[in-house]
C-alpha positions, 0 to 999 in steps of 0.5 A: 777667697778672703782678704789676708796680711800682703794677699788673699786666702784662697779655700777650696772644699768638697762635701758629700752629704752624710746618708746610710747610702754615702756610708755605704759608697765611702766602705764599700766601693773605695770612697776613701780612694776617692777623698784620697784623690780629691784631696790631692787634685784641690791641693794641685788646683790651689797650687796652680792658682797660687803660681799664676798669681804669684808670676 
């Protein structure tokens, strides 16, 4: 969280450290599904910060 004009930013991150294996994990077994899906539930989480927040 950092402080912002009239509130606060709030950033939520995910990593995967990058290795031979995580390469292998992303093309092999769907990781892109996976980023796909956290990408969608951080942006669902921050949403529902925001309105709790905001209310």
């Amino acid at each position: 969280m950092t402080p912002s004009d009239g509130g606060t930013d709030v950033t939520e991150s995910f990593r995967l450290a990058s290795s031979p294996l995580t390469s292998l994990y992303y093309w092999v077994f769907g990781g892109w599904l996976r980023q796909r899906r956290n990408l969608r539930d951080m942006t669902k989480t921050l949403n529902r910060i925001k309105d709790v927040v905001e209310a």
